[in-house]
C-alpha positions in Angstrom: 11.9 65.1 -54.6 10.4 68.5 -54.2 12.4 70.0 -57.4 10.6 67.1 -59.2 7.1 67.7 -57.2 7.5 71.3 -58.7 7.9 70.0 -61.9 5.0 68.2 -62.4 3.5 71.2 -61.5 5.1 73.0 -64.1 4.2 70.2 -66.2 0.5 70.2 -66.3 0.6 74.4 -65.9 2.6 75.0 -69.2 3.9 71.8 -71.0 0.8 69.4 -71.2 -1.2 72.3 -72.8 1.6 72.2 -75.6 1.3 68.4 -76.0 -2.6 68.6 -76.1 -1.6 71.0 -79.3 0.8 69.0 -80.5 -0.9 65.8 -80.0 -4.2 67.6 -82.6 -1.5 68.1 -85.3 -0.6 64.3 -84.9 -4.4 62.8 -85.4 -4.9 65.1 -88.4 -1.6 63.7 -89.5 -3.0 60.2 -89.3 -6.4 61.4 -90.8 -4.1 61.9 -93.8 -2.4 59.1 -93.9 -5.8 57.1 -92.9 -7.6 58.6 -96.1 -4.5 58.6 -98.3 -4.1 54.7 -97.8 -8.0 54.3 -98.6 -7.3 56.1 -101.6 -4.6 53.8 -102.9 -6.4 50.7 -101.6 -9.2 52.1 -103.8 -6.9 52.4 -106.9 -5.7 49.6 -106.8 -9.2 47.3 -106.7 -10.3 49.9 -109.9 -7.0 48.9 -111.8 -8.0 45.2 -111.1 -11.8 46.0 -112.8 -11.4 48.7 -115.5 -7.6 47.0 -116.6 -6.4 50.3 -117.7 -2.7 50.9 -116.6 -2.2 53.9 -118.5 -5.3 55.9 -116.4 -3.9 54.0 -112.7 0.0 55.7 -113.8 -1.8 59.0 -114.5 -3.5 58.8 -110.8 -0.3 57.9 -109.1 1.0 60.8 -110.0 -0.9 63.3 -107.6 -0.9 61.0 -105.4 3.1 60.4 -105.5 3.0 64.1 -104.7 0.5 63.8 -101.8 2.3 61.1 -100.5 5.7 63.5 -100.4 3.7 66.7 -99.1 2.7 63.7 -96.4 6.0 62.5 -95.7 6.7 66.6 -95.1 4.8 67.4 -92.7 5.5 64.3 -91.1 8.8 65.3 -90.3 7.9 68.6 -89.9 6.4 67.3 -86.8 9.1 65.6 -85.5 11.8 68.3 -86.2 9.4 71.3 -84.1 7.7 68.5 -81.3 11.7 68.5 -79.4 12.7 71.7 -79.5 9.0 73.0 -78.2 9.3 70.9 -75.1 13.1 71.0 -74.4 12.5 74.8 -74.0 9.8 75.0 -72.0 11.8 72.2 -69.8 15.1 75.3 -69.8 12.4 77.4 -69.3 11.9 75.7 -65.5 15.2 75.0 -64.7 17.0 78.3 -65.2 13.8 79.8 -63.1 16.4 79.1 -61.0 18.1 82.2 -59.2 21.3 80.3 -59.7 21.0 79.7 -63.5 21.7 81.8 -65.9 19.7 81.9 -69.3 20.0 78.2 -70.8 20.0 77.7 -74.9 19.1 75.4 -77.0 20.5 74.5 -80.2 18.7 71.5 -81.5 21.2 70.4 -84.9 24.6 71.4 -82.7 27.1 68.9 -80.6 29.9 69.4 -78.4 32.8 68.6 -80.6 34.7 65.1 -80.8 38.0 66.4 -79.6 36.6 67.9 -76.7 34.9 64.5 -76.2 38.2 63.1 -76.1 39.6 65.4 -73.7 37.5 64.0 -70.9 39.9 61.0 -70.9 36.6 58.6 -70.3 36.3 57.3 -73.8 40.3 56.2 -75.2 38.9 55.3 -78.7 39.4 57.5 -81.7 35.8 56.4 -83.1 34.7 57.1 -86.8 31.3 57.3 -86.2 30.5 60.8 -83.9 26.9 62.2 -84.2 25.2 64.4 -81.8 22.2 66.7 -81.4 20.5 68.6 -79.1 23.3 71.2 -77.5 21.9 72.7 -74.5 24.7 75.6 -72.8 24.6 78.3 -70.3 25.8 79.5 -67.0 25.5 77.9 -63.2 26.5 80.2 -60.8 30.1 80.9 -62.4 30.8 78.0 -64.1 29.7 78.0 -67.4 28.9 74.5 -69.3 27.5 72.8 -72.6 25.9 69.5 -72.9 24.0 67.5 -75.8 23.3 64.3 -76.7 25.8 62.1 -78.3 26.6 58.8 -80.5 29.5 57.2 -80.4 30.7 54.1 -82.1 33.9 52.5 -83.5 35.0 49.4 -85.3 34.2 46.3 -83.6 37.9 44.2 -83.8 36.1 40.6 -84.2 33.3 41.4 -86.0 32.6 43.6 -89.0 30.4 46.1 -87.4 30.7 49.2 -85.4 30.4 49.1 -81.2 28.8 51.6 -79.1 32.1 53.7 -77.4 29.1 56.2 -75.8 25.6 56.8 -76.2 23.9 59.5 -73.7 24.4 62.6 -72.5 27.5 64.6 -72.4 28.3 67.4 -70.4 31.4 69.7 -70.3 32.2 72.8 -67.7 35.2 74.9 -66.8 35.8 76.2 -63.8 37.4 79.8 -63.2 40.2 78.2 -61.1 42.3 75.5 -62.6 42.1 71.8 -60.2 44.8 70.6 -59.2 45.4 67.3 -60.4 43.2 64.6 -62.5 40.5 62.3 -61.6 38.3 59.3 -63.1 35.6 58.1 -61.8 34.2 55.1 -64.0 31.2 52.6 -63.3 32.0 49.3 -62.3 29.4 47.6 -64.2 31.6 48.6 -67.7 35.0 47.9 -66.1 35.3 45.3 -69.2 34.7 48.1 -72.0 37.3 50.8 -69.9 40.3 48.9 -70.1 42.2 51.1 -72.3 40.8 54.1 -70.8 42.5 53.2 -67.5 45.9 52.6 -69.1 45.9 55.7 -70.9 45.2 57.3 -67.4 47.9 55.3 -66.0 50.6 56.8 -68.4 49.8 60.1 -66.9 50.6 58.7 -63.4 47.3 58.3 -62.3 46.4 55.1 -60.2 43.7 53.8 -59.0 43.1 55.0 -55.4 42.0 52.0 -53.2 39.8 51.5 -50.2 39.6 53.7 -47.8 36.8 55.1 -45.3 38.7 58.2 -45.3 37.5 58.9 -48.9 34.6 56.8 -49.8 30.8 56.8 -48.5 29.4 53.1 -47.8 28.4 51.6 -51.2 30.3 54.2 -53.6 32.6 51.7 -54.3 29.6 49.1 -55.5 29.1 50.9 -58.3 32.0 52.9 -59.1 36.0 52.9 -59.8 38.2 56.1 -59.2 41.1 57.0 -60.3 43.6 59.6 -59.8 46.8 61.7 -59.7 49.1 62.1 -57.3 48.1 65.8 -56.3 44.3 65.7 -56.6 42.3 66.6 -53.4 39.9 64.2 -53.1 37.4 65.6 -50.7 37.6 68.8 -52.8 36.6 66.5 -56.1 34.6 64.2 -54.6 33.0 65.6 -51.3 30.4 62.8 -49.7 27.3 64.7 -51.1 28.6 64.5 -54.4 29.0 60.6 -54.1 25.7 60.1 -52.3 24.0 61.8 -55.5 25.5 59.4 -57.7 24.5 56.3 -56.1 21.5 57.4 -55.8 21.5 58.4 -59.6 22.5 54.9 -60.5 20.2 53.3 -57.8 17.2 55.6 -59.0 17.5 55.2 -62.9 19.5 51.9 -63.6 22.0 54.6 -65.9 25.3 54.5 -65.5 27.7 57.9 -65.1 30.7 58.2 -65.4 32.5 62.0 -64.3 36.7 63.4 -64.8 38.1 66.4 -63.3 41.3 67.5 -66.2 42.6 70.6 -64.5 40.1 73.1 -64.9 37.6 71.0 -66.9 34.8 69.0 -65.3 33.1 66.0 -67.4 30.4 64.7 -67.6 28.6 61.6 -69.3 25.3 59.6 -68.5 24.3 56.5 -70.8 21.2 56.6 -72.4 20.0 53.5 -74.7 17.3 55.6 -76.6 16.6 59.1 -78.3 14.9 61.2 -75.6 12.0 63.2 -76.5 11.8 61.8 -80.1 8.0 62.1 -80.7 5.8 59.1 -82.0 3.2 59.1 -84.9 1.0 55.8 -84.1 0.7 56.6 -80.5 0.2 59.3 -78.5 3.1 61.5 -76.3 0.9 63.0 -74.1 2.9 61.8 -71.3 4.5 63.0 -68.1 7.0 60.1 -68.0 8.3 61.2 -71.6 9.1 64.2 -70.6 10.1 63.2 -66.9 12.9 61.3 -68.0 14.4 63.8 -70.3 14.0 66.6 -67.5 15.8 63.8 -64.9 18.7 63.3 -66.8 19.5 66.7 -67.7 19.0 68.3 -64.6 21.0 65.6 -62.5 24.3 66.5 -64.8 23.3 70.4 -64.2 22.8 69.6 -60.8 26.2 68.2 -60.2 28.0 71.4 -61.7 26.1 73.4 -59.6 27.6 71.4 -56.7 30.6 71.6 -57.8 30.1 75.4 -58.0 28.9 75.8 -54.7 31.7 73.8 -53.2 34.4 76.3 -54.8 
């Protein structure tokens, strides 16, 4: 709570100014498109009096070019309006002593077989997009995240399926862990079959009840699996666990997390495009920015846990 109690600090100190900017360029953006749409409406009541087709082509011609220099700057906007606020967002979380400088790079992505070596997502989907690839250094772990889309073939219907759509975050440690671990939300058990029995033919298993390993309500909202030589209270210490219910209690989002040797995974589903900026309504707003800043920092968060337990 006080992390995010100092961001909205930060917030209206150094990234509301820089909406209030941004948000300027987007009314004189609707000015444009305001007057432009006048000007055709105009047009085309003059075509209907004078009757002259050949003058109404020769007028759609600048104005075919105005409506191009339009549809420019349009996206102009939305290509600088992310990148602006995503770095002043770094810019407070690796204030952190702990953090070392974070990048952003807003057209790169983790790559797919990476992706696939996370063992969360079985799949081998045709459809693998991503933007926004944010890496740097927490304590001694060094990690890379971005936003990703996923989707493969649907096998009953001729369409493709969502495999992943969120945030996904990769780390290595130093030190190799022993062992491999899943640990998979409940509420997509359906969608994960073949994810657990590709995890099976490595000898993992799923590792059942037991107060010895679990906090109260962990296994509500989350399955684990694992092999036979992992350390669970090294992988999953009760602080770690207490962060992700309250992760899934707090936001409605589900996680999901593996351990492969010396890799740590990390994905968070998100159903929309954070940060993408609007053009009919305004983004100054705290919550737009709040939600980007939450789900970033939890996963950044973890591996700092993760580096502080090692």
């Amino acid at each position: 709570m006080q992390r995010l109690d100092d961001f909205r600090i930060f917030y209206n100190h150094t990234i509301h100014p820089e909406l209030m900017r941004m948000e300027r360029r987007r009314k004189r953006l609707l000015w444009l498109l305001f007057g432009l749409s006048l000007l055709i409406i105009g047009l085309i009541v003059l075509e209907f009096y004078i009757n002259i087709v050949s003058f109404i082509l020769f007028l759609m011609i600048p104005i075919g070019l105005i409506i191009v220099y339009l549809l420019f700057l349009i996206q102009q906007y939305r290509d600088n309006f992310k990148p602006r606020v995503v770095e002043l967002i770094l810019d407070f979380i690796d204030d952190s002593v702990n953090y070392g400088t974070l990048t952003y790079q807003p057209h790169a992505f983790i790559p797919k077989d990476t992706f696939y070596k996370s063992m969360i997502f079985a799949s081998a989907a045709p459809q693998y997009q991503g933007e926004d690839l944010i890496s740097g250094k927490i304590g001694e772990l060094d990690f890379e995240l971005c936003e990703l889309n996923v989707r493969e073939y649907s096998r009953v219907r001729s369409r493709l399926n969502y495999v992943f759509r969120g945030v996904f975050l990769h780390s290595e440690t130093k030190r190799p862990l022993t062992g491999k671990m899943l640990i998979l939300p409940k509420a997509f058990r359906q969608y994960l079959t073949r994810t657990v029995r590709e995890f099976i033919q490595v000898k993992g298993q799923k590792v059942e009840s037991s107060n010895e390993f679990f906090i109260e309500g962990f296994e509500d909202h989350f399955s684990t699996y694992a092999t036979a030589d992992v350390f669970m209270r090294e992988l999953l210490p009760f602080d770690l666990q207490e962060r992700l219910v309250d992760f899934k209690l707090t936001t409605g989002k589900e996680i999901y997390l593996s351990f492969i040797e010396q890799n740590i995974y990390i994905a968070v589903t998100e159903p929309k495009n954070l940060l993408e900026p609007f053009i009919f309504q305004s983004n100054v707003s705290f919550d737009l920015v709040k939600e980007f800043f939450e789900d970033i920092y939890t996963l950044v968060s973890i591996v700092e846990d993760i580096d502080n337990s090692h």
